[in-house]
C-alpha atoms as an extended CHARMM CRD file, in Angstrom:
* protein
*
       131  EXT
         1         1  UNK       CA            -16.7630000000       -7.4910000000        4.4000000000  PROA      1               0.0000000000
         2         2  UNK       CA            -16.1600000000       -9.2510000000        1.1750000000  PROA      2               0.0000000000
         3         3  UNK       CA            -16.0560000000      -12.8710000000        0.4420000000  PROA      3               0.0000000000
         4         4  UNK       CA            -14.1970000000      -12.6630000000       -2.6280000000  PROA      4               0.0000000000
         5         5  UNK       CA            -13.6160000000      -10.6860000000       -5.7620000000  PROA      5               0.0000000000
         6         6  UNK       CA            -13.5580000000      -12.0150000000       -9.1040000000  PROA      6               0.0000000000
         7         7  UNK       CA            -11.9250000000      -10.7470000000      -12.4710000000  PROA      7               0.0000000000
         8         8  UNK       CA            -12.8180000000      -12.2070000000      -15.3180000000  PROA      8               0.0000000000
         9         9  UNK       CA            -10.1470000000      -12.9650000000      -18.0840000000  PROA      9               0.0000000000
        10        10  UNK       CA            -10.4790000000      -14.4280000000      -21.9940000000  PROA      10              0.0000000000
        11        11  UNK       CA             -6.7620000000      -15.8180000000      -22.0950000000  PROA      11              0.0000000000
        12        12  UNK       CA             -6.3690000000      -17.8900000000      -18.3900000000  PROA      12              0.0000000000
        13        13  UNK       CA             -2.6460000000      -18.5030000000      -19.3750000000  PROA      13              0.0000000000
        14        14  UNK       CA             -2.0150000000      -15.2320000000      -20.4460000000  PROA      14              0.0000000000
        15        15  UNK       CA             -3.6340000000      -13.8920000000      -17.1650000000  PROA      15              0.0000000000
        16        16  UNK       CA             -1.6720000000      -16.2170000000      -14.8290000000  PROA      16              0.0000000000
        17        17  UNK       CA              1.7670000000      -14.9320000000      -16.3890000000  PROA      17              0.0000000000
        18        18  UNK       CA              0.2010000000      -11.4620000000      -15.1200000000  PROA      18              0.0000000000
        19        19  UNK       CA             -0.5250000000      -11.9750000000      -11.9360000000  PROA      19              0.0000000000
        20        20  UNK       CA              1.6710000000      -14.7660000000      -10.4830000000  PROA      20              0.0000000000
        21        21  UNK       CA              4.1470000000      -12.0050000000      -10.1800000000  PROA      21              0.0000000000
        22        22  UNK       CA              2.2030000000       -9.0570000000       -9.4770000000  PROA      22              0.0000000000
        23        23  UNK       CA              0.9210000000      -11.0200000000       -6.1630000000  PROA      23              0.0000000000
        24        24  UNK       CA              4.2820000000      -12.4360000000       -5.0790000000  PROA      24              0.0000000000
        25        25  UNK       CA              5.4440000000       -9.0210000000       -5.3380000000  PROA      25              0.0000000000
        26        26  UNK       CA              2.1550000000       -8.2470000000       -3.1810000000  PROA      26              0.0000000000
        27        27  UNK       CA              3.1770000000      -10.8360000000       -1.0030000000  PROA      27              0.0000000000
        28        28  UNK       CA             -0.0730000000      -12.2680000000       -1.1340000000  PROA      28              0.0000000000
        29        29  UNK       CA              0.1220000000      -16.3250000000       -1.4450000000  PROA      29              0.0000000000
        30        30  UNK       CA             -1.3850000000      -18.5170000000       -4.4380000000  PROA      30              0.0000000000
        31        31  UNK       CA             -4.0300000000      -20.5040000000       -2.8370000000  PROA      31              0.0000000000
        32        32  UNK       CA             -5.1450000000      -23.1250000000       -6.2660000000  PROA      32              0.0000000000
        33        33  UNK       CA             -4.9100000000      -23.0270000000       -9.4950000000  PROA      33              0.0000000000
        34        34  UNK       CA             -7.3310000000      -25.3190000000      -11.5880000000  PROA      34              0.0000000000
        35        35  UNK       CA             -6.3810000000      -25.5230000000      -15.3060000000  PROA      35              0.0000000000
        36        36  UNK       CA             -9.6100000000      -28.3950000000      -16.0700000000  PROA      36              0.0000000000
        37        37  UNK       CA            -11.6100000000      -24.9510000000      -14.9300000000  PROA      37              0.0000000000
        38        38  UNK       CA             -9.0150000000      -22.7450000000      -16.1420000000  PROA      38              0.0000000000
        39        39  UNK       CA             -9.6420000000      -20.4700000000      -12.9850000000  PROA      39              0.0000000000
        40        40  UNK       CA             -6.4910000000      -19.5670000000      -10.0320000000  PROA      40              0.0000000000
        41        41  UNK       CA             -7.1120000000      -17.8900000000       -6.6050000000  PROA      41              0.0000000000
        42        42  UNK       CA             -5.0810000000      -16.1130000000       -3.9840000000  PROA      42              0.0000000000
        43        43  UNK       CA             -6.0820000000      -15.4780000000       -0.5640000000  PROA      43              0.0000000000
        44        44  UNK       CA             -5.3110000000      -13.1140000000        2.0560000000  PROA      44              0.0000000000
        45        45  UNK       CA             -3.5900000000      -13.4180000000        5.6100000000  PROA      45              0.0000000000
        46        46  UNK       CA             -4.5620000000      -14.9810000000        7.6270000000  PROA      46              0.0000000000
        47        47  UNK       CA             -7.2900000000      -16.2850000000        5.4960000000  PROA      47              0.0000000000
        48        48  UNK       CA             -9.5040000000      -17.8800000000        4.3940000000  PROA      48              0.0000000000
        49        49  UNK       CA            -10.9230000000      -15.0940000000        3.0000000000  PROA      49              0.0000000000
        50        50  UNK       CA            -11.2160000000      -12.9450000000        1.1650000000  PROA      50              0.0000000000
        51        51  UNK       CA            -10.0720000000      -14.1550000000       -2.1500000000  PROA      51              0.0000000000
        52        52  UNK       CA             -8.7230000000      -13.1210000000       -5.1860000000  PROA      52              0.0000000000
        53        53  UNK       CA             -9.7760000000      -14.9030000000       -8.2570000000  PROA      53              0.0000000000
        54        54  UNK       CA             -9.4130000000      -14.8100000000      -11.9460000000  PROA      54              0.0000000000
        55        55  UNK       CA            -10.8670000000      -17.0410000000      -14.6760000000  PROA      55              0.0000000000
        56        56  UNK       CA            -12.9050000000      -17.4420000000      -17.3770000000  PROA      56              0.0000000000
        57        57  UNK       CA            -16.5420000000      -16.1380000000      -16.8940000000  PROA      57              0.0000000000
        58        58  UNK       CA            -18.6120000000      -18.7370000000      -15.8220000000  PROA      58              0.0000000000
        59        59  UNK       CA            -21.4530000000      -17.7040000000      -18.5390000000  PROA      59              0.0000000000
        60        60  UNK       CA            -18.4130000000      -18.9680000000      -21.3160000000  PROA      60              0.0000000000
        61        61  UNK       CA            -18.7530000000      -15.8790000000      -23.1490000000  PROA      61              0.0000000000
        62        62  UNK       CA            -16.1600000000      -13.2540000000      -23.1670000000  PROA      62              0.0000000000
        63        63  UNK       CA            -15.2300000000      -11.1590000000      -20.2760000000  PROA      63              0.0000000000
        64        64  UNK       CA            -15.8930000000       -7.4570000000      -21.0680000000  PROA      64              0.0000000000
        65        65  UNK       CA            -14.1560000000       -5.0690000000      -18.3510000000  PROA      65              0.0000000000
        66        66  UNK       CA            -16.1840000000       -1.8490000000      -17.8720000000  PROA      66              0.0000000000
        67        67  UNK       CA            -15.4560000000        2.0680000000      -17.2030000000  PROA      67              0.0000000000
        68        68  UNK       CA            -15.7850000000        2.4040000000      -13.2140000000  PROA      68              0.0000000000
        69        69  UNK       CA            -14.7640000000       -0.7690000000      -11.5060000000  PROA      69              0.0000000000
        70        70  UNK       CA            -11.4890000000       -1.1960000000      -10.2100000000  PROA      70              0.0000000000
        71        71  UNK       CA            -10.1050000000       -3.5880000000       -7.8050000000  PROA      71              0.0000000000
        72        72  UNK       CA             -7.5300000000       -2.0090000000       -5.5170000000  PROA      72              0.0000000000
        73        73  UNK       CA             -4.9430000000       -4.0160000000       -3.3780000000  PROA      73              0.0000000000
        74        74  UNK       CA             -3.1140000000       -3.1690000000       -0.3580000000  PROA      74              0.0000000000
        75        75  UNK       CA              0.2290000000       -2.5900000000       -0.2980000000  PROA      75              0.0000000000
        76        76  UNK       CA              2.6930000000       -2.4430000000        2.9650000000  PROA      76              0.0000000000
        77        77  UNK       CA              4.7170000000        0.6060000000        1.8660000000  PROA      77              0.0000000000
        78        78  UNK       CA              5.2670000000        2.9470000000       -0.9840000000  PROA      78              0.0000000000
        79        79  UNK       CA              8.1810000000        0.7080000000       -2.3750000000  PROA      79              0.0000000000
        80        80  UNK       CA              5.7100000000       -2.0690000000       -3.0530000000  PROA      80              0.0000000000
        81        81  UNK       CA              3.6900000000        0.2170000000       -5.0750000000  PROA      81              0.0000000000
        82        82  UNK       CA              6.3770000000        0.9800000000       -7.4750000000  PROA      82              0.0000000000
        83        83  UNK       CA              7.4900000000       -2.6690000000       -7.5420000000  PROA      83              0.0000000000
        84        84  UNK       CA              3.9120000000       -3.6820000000       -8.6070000000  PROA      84              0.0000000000
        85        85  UNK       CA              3.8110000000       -1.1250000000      -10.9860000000  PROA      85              0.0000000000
        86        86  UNK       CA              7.0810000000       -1.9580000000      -12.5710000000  PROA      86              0.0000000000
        87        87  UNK       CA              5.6050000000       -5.6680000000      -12.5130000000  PROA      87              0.0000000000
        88        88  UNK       CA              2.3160000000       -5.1210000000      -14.0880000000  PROA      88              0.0000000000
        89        89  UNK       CA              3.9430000000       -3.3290000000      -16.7020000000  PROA      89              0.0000000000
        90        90  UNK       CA              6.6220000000       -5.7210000000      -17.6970000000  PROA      90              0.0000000000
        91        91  UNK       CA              3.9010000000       -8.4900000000      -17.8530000000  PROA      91              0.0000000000
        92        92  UNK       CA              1.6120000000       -7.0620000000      -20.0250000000  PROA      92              0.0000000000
        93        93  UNK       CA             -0.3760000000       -4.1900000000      -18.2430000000  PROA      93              0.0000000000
        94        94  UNK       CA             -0.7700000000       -0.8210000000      -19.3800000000  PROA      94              0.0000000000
        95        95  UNK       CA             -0.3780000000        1.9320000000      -17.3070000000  PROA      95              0.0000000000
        96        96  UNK       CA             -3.2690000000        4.0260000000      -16.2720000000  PROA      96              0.0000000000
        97        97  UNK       CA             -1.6920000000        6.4630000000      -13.4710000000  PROA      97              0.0000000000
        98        98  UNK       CA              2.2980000000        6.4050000000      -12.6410000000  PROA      98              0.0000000000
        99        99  UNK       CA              3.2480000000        5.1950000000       -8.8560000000  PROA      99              0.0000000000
       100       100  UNK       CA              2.4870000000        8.5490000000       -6.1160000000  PROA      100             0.0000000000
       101       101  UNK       CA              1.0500000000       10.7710000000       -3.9540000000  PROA      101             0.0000000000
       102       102  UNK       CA             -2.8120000000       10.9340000000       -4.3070000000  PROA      102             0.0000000000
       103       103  UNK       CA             -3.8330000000       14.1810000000       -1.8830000000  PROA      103             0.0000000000
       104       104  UNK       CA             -7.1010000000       14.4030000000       -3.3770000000  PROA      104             0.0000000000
       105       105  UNK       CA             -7.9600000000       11.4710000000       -1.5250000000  PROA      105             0.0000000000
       106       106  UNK       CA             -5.9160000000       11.4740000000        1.5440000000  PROA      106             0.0000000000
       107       107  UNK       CA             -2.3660000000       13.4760000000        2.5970000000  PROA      107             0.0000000000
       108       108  UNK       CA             -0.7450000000        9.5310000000        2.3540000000  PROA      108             0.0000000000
       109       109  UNK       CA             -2.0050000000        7.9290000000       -0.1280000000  PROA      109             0.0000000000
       110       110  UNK       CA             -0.1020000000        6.9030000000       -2.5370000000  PROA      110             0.0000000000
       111       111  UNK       CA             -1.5110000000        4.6760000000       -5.4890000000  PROA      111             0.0000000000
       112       112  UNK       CA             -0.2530000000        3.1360000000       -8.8570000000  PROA      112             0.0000000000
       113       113  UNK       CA             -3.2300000000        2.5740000000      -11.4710000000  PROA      113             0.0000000000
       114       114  UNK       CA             -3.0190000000       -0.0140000000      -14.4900000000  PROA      114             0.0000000000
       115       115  UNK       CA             -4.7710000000       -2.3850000000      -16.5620000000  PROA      115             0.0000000000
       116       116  UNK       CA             -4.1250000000       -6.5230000000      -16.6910000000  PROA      116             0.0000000000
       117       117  UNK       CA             -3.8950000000       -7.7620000000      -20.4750000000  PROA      117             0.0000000000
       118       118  UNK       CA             -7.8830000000       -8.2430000000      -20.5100000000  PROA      118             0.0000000000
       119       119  UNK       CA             -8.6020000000       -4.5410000000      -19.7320000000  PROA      119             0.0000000000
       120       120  UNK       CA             -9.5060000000       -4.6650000000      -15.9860000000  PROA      120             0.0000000000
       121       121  UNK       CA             -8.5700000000       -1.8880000000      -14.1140000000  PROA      121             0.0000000000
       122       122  UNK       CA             -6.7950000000       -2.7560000000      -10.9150000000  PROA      122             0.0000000000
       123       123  UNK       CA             -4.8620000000       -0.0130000000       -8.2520000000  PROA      123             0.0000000000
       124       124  UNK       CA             -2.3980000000       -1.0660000000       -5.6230000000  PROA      124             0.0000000000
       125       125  UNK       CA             -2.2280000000        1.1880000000       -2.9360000000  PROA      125             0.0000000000
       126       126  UNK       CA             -0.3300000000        2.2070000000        0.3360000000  PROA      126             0.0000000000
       127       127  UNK       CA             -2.1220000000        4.5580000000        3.1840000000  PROA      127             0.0000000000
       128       128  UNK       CA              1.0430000000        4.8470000000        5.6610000000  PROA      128             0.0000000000
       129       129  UNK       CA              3.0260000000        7.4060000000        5.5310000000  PROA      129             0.0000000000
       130       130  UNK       CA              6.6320000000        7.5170000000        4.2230000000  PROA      130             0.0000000000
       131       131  UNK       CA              9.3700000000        5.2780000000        6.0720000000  PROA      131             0.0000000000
């Protein structure tokens, strides 16, 4: 369904010490990473697509992250949740909804809600139920 999805950020290095380890920890793998465009990408498995991208906006002016969109990620079990939660934290998120159970939108879901350092609102997610 989607090609890619792309987050727009004002500080690239800033942004890369973000999410370097929030995707490792996602197990998702770094695909490029162009500093002479200042923009990175990760792709899923077995890829090519879709992609994960951040950089600066491609207008040059200043990225402005709005009230409503939200890019959520998979994760493989509840653990992983935590983990990225722990990770986005330590690298300059800020929490918007603590690690667990979400029964509002299904009995299993379990999500973790935060912000990167540029104000975009990202969710990782696992829909399996507990180990």
């Amino acid at each position: 369904m989607f090609s890619h999805v792309f987050v727009g950020v004002s500080d690239f290095d800033r942004a890369l010490a973000f999410y370097r380890p929030l995707m490792a920890v996602l197990g998702v793998r770094e695909r490029f990473c162009e500093r002479d465009r200042l923009w990175a990408g990760w792709e899923s498995e077995p890829g090519p697509r879709p992609l994960f991208l951040i950089g600066r906006p491609y207008d040059g002016q200043a990225p402005h992250p709005g009230n409503g969109p939200m890019t959520a990620f998979l994760a493989g079990s509840r653990a992983v949740v935590d983990e990225a939660h722990r990770t986005a934290l330590a690298h300059g998120g800020r929490c918007e909804g603590a690690p667990g159970l979400r029964p509002e939108y299904h009995a299993h879901y379990y999500g973790a809600y935060f912000r990167d350092p540029d104000g975009n609102k990202l969710c990782v997610a696992c829909h399996a139920p507990p180990a």
